[in-house]
mmCIF file of the C-alpha atoms, coordinates in Angstrom:
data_MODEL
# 
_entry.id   MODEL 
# 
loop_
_atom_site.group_PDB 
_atom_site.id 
_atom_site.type_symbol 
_atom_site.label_atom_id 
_atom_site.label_alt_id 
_atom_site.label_comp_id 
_atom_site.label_asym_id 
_atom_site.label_entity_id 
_atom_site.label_seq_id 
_atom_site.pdbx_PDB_ins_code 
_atom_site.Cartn_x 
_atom_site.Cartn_y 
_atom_site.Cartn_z 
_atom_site.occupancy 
_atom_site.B_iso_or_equiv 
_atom_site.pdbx_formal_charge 
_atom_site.auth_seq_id 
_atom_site.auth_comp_id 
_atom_site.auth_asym_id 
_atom_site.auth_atom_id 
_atom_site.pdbx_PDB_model_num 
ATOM 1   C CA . UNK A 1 1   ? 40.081 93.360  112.793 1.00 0.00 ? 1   UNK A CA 1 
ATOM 2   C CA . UNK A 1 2   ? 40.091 95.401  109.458 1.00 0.00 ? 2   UNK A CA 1 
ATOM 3   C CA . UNK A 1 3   ? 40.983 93.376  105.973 1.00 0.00 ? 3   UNK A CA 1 
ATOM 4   C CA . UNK A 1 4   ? 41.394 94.700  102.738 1.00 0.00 ? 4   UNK A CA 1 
ATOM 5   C CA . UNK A 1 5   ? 42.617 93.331  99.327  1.00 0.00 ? 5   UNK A CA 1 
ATOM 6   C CA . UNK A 1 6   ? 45.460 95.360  98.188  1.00 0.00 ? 6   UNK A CA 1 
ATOM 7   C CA . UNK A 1 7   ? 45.766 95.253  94.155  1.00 0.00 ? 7   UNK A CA 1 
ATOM 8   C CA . UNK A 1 8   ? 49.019 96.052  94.211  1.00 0.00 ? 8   UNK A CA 1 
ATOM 9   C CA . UNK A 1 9   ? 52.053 94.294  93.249  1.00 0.00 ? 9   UNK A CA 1 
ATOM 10  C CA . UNK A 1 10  ? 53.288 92.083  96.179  1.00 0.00 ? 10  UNK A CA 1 
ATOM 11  C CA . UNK A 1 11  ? 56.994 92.109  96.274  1.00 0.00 ? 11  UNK A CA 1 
ATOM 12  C CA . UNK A 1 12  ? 56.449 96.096  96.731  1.00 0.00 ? 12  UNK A CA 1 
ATOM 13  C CA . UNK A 1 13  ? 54.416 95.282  99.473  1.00 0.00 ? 13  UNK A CA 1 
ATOM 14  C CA . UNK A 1 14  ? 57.168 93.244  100.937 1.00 0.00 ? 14  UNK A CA 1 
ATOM 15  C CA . UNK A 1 15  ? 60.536 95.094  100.137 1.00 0.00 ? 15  UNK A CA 1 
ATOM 16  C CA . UNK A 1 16  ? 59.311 98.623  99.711  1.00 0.00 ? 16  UNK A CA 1 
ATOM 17  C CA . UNK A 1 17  ? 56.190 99.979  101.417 1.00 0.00 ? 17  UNK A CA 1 
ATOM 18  C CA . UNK A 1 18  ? 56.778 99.126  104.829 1.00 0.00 ? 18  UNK A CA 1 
ATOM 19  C CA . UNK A 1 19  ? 60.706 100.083 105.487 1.00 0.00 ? 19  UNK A CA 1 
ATOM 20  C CA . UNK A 1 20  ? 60.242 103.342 103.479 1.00 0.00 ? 20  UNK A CA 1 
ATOM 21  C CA . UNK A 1 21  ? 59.373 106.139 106.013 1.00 0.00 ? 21  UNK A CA 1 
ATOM 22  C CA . UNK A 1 22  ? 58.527 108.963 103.513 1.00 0.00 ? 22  UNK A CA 1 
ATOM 23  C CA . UNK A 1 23  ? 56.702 106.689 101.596 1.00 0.00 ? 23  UNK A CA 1 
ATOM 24  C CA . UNK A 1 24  ? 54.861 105.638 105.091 1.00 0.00 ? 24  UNK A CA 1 
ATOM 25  C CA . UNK A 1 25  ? 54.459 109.366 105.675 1.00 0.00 ? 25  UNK A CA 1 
ATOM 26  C CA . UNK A 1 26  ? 52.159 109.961 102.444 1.00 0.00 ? 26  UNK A CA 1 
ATOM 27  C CA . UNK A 1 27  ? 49.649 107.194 103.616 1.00 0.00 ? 27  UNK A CA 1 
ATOM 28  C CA . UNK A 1 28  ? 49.529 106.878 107.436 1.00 0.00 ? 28  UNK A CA 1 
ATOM 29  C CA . UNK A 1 29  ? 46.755 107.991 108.829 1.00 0.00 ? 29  UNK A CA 1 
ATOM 30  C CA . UNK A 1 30  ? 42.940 108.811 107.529 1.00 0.00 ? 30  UNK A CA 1 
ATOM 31  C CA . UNK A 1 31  ? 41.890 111.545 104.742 1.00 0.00 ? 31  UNK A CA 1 
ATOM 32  C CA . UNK A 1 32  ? 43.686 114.929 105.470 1.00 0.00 ? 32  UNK A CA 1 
ATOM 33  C CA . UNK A 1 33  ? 46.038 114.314 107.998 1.00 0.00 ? 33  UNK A CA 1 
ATOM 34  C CA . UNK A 1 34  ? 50.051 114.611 107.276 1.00 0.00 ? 34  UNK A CA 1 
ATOM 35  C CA . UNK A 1 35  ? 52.630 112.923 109.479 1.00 0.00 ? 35  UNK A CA 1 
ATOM 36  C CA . UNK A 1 36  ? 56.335 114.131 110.121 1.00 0.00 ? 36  UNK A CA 1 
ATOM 37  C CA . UNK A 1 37  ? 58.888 111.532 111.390 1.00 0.00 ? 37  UNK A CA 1 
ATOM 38  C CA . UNK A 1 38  ? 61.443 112.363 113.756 1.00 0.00 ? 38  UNK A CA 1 
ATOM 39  C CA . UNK A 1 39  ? 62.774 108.709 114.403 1.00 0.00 ? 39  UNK A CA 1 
ATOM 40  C CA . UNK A 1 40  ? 61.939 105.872 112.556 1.00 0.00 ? 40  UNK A CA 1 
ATOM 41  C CA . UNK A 1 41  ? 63.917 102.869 113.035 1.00 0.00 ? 41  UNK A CA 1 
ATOM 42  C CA . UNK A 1 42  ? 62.591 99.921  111.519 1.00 0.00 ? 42  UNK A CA 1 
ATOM 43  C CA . UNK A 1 43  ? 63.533 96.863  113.386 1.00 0.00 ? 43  UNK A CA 1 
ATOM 44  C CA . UNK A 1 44  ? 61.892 94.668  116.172 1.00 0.00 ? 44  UNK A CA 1 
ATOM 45  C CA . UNK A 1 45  ? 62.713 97.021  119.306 1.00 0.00 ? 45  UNK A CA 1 
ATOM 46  C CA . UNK A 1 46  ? 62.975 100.214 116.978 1.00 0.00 ? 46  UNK A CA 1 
ATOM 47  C CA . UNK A 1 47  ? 61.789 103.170 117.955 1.00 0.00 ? 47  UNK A CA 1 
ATOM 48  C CA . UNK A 1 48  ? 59.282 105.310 115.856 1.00 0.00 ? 48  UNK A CA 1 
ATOM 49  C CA . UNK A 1 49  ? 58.584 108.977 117.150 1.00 0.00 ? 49  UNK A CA 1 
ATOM 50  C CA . UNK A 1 50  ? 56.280 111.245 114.896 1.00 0.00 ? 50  UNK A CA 1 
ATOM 51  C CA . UNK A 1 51  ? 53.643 114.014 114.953 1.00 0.00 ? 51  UNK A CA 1 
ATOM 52  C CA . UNK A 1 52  ? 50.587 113.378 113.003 1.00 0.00 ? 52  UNK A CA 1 
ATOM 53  C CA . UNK A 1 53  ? 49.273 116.736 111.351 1.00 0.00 ? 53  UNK A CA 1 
ATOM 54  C CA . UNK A 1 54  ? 45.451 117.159 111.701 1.00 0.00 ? 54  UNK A CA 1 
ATOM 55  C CA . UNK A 1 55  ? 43.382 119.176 108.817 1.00 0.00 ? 55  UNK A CA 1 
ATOM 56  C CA . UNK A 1 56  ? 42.212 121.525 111.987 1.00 0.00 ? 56  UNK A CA 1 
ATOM 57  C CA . UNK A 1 57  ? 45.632 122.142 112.544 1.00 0.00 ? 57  UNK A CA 1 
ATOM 58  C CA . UNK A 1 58  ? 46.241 119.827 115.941 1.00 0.00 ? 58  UNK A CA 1 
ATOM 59  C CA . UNK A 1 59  ? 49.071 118.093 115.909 1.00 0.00 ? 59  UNK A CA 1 
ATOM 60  C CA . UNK A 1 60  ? 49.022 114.442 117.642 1.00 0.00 ? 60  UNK A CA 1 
ATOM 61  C CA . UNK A 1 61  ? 52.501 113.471 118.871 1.00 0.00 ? 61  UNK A CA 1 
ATOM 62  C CA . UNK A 1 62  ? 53.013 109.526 118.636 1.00 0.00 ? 62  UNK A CA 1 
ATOM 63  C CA . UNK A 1 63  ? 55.409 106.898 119.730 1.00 0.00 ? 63  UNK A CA 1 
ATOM 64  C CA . UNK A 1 64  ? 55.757 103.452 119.146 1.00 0.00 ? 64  UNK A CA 1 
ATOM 65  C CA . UNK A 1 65  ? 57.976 100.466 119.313 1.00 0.00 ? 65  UNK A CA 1 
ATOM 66  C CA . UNK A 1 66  ? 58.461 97.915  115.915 1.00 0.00 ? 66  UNK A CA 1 
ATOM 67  C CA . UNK A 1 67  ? 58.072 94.634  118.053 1.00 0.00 ? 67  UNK A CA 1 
ATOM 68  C CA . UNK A 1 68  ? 58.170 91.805  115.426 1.00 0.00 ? 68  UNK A CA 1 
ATOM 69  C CA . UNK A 1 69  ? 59.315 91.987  112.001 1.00 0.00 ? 69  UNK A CA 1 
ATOM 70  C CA . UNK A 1 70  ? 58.885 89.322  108.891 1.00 0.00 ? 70  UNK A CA 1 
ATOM 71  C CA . UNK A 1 71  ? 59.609 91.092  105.730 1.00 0.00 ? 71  UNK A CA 1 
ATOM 72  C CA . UNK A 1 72  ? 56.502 90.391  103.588 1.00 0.00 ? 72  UNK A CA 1 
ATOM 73  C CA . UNK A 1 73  ? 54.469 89.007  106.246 1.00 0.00 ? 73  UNK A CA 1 
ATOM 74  C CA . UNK A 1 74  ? 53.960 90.520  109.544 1.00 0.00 ? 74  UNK A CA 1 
ATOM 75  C CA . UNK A 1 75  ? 54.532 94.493  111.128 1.00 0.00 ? 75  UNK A CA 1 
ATOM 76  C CA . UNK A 1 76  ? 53.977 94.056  114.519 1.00 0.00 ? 76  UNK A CA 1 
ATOM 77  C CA . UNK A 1 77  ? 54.188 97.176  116.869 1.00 0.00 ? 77  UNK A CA 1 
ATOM 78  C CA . UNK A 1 78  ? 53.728 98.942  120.103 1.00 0.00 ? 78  UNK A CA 1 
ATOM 79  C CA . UNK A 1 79  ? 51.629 102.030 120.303 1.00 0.00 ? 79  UNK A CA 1 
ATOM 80  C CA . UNK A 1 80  ? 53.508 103.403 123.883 1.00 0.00 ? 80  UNK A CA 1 
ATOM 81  C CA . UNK A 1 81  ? 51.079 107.296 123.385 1.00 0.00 ? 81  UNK A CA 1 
ATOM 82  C CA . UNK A 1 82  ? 47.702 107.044 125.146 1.00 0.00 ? 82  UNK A CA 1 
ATOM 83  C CA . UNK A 1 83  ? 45.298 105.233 123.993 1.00 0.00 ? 83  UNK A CA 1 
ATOM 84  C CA . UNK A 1 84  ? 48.408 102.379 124.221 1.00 0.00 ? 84  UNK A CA 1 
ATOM 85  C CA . UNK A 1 85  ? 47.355 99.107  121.873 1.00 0.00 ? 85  UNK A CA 1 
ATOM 86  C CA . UNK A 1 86  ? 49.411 96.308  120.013 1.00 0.00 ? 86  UNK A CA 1 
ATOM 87  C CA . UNK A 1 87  ? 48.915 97.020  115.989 1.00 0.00 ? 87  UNK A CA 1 
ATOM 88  C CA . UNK A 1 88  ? 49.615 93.754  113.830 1.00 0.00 ? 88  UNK A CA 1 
ATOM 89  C CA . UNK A 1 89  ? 49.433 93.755  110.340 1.00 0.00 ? 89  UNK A CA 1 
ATOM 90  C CA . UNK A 1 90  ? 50.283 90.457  108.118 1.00 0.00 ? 90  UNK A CA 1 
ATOM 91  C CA . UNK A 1 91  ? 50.262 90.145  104.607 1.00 0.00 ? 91  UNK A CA 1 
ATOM 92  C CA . UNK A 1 92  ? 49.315 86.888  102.894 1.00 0.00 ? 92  UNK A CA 1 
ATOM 93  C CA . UNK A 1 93  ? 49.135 86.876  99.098  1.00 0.00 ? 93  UNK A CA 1 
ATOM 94  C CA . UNK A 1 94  ? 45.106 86.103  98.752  1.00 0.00 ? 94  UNK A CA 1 
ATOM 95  C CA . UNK A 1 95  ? 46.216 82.991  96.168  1.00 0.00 ? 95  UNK A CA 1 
ATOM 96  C CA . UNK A 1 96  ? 44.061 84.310  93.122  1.00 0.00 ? 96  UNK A CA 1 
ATOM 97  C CA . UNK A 1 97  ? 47.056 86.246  91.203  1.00 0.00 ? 97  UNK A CA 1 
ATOM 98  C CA . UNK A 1 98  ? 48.920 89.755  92.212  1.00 0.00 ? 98  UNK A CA 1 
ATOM 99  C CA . UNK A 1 99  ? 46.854 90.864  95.260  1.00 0.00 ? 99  UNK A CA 1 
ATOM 100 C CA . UNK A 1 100 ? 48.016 90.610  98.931  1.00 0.00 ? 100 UNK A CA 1 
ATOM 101 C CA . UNK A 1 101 ? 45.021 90.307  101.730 1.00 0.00 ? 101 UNK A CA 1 
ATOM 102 C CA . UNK A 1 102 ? 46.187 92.753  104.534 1.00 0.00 ? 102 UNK A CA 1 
ATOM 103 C CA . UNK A 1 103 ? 44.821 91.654  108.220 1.00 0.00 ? 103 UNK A CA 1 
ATOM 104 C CA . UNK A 1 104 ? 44.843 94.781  110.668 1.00 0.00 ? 104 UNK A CA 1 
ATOM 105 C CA . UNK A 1 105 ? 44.098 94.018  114.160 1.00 0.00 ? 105 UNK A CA 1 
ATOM 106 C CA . UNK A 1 106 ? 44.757 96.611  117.196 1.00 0.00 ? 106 UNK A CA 1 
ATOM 107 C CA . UNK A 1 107 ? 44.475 95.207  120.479 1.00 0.00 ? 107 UNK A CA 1 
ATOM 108 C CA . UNK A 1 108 ? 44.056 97.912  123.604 1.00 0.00 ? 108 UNK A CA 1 
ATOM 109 C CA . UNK A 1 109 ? 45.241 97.775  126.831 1.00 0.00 ? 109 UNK A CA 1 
ATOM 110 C CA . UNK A 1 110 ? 41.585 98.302  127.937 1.00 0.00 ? 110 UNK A CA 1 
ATOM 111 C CA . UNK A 1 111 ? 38.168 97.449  126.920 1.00 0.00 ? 111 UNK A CA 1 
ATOM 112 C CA . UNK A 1 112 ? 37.210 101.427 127.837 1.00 0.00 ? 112 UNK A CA 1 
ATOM 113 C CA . UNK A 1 113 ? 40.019 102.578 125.084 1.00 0.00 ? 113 UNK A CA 1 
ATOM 114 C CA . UNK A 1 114 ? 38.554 100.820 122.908 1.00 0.00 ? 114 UNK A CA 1 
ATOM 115 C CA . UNK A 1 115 ? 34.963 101.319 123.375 1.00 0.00 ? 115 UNK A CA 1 
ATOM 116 C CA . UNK A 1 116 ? 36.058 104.685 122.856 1.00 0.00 ? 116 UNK A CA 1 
ATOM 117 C CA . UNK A 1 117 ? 38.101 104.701 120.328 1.00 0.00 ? 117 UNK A CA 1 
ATOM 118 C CA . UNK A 1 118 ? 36.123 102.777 118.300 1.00 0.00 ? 118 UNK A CA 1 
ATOM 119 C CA . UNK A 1 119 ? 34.020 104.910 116.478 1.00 0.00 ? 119 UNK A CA 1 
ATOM 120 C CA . UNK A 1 120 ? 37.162 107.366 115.481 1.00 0.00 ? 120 UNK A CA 1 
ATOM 121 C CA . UNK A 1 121 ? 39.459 104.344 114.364 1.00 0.00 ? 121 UNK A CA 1 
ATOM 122 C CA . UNK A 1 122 ? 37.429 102.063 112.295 1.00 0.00 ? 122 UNK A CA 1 
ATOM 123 C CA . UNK A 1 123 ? 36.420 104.477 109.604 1.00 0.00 ? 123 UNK A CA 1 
ATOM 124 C CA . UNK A 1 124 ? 39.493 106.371 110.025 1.00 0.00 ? 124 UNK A CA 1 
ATOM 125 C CA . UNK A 1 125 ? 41.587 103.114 109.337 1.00 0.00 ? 125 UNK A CA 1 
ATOM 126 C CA . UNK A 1 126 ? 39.514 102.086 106.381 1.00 0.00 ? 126 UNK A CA 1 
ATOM 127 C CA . UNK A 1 127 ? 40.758 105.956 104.761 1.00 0.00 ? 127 UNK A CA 1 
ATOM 128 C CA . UNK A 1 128 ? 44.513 104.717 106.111 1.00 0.00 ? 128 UNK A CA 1 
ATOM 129 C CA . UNK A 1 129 ? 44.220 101.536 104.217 1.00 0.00 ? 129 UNK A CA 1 
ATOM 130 C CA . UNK A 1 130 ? 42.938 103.830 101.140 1.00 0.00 ? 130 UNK A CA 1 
ATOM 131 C CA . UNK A 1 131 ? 45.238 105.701 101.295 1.00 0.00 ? 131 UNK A CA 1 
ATOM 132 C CA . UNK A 1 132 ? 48.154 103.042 101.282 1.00 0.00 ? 132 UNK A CA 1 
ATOM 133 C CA . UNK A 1 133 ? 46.145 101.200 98.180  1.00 0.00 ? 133 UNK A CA 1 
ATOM 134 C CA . UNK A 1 134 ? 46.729 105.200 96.152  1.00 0.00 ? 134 UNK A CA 1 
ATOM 135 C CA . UNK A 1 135 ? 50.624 104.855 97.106  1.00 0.00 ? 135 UNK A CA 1 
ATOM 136 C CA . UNK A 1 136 ? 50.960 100.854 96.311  1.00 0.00 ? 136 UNK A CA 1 
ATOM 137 C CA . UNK A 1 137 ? 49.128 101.863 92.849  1.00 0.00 ? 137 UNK A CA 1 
ATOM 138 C CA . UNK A 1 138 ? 51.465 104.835 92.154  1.00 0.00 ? 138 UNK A CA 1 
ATOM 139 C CA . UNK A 1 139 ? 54.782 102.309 93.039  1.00 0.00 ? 139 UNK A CA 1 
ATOM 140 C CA . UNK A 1 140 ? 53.546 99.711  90.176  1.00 0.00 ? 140 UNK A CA 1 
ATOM 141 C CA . UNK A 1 141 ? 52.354 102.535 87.991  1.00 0.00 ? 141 UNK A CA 1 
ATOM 142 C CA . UNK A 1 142 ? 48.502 101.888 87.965  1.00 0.00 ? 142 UNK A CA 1 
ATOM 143 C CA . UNK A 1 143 ? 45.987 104.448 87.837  1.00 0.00 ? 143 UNK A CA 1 
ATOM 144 C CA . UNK A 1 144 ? 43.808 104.841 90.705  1.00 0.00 ? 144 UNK A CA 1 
ATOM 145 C CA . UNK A 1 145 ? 40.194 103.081 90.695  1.00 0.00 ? 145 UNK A CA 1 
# 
């Protein structure tokens, strides 16, 4: 499980970030990769299809399925391409002012996926999450830290 405290105004958290796939394609993923969406249907049993854009020039196709949806609170989703894992992310304003805690848990299918996986998808998570803080900054108009 990966948390972070995003500074960002919540209510863009809730309406905006999530149901916005070009804004989703500037953030997802770690530090120099780009992503280009060729479905993205966001609904519980919507379908998202996309090719993630490595900085060595691979490109990683993806699919998943949007299994539970609370606007605000909860993304819930399906990751169907190998290594296949449940991703939840909730949202729960962290009760001191503006800031939302985000919880980000993936689950794999097996304990060798994730022992292997691991070491790629912690740190490269933490630059996702960084990279969605830059975006949720930019939609309130704050400078970066």
């Amino acid at each position: 499980m990966l948390e972070a405290l995003q500074q960002a105004v919540r209510q863009h958290v809730r309406s905006r970030q999530r149901s916005q796939a070009d804004r989703l394609a500037r953030w997802w993923g770690p530090r120099g990769f780009a992503n280009t969406f060729h479905q993205f249907e966001f609904q519980p049993g919507g379908q998202w299809y996309f090719t993630m854009h490595g900085p060595n020039g691979a490109d990683y196709l993806n699919h998943s399925v949007f299994t539970a949806l609370q606007p605000g609170r909860l993304v819930q989703l399906r990751h169907e391409s190998v290594p296949r894992f449940e991703l939840q992310v909730t949202l729960q304003p962290d009760g001191q002012g503006e800031a939302t805690l985000l919880q980000w848990c993936m689950t794999f299918d097996s304990a060798d996926d994730c022992a292997r996986v691991r070491p790629l998808a912690e740190p490269a998570n933490e630059q996702n999450l960084d990279r969605l803080e830059v975006q949720l900054r930019e939609m309130v108009g704050l400078q970066p830290d």
